[in-house]
C-alpha positions in Angstrom: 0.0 0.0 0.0 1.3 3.3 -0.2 1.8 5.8 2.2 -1.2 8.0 1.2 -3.4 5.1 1.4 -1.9 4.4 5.0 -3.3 7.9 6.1 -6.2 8.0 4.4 -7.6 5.8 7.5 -5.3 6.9 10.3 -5.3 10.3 12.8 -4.9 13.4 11.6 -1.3 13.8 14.3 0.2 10.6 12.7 1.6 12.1 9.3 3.7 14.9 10.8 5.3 13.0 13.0 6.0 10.3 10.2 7.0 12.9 8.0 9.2 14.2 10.1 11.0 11.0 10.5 10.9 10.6 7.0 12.1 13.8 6.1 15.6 13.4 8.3 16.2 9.8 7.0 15.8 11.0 3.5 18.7 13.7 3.9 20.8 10.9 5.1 20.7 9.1 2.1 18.9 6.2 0.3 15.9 4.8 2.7 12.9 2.9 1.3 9.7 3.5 2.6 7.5 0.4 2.7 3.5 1.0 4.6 1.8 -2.0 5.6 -1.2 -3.1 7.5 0.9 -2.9 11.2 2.8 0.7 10.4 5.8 2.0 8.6 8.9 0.1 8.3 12.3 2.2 7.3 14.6 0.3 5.3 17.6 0.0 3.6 18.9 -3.6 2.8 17.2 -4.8 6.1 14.4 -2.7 8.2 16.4 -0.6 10.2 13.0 1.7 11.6 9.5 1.2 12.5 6.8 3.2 13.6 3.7 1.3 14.5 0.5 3.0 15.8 -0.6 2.7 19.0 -3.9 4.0 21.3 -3.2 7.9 21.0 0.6 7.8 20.2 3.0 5.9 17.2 5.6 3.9 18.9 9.1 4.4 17.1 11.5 1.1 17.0 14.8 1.2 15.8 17.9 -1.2 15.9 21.5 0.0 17.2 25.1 -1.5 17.3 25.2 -1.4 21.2 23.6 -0.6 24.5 22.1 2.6 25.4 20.1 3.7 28.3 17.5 7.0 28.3 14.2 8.2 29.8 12.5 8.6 26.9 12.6 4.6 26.2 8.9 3.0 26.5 10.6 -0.6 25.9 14.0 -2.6 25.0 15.4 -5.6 23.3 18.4 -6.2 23.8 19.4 -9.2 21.6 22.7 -11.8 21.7 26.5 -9.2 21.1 25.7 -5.7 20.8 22.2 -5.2 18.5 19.6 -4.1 20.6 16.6 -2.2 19.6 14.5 0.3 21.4 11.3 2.0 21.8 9.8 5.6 22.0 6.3 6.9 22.1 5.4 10.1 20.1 2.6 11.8 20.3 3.7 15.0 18.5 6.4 15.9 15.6 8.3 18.0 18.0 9.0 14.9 20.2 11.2 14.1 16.8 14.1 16.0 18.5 17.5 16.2 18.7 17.6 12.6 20.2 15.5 10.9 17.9 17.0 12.3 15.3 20.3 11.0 16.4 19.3 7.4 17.1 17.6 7.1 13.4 20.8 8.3 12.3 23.2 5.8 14.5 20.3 3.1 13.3 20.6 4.3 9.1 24.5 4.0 9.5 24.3 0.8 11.3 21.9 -1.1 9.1 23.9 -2.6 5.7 23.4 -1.4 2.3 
């Protein structure tokens, strides 16, 4: 589906926020945008980004090279060596700040081309 169709049936204070996202990742370089039924997924070889919809917020997931630790994260996975991903709720496009913005950037260089 494409990313109009995804908004066609979602809240009006989704899009900015993706957007946003979208907008920073794009100035990084090549990133394919793939909207399905359960959200958006940020890819480039491998998904590297999601941000999945949830009751009054979208929940941004992204994958790292190694540990970090911050407030702002909802949830965690940490997986086997260093990969771990984690979790942020936005409920507004300002919340795509300085830190957000870095972790997408730290997730776009980690993930292979």
């Amino acid at each position: 589906m494409s990313v109009d169709e995804y908004f066609s049936s979602r809240p009006d204070f989704e899009r900015p926020i993706f957007e946003e996202i979208r907008d920073h990742l794009e100035m990084m370089g090549d990133v394919r945008v793939e909207a399905v039924d359960v959200g958006i997924f940020f890819k480039r070889l491998r998904t590297f980004a999601e941000l999945r919809p949830m009751r009054g917020r979208l929940r941004l997931s992204f994958l790292v090279s190694r540990r970090l630790r911050h407030p702002r994260f909802v949830k965690r996975w940490e997986g086997s060596g260093s990969r771990a991903a984690y979790f942020v709720d936005l409920r507004a496009p300002e919340e795509v700040d300085d830190d957000v913005r870095d972790w997408l950037t730290e997730a776009y260089l980690a993930s292979p081309v």
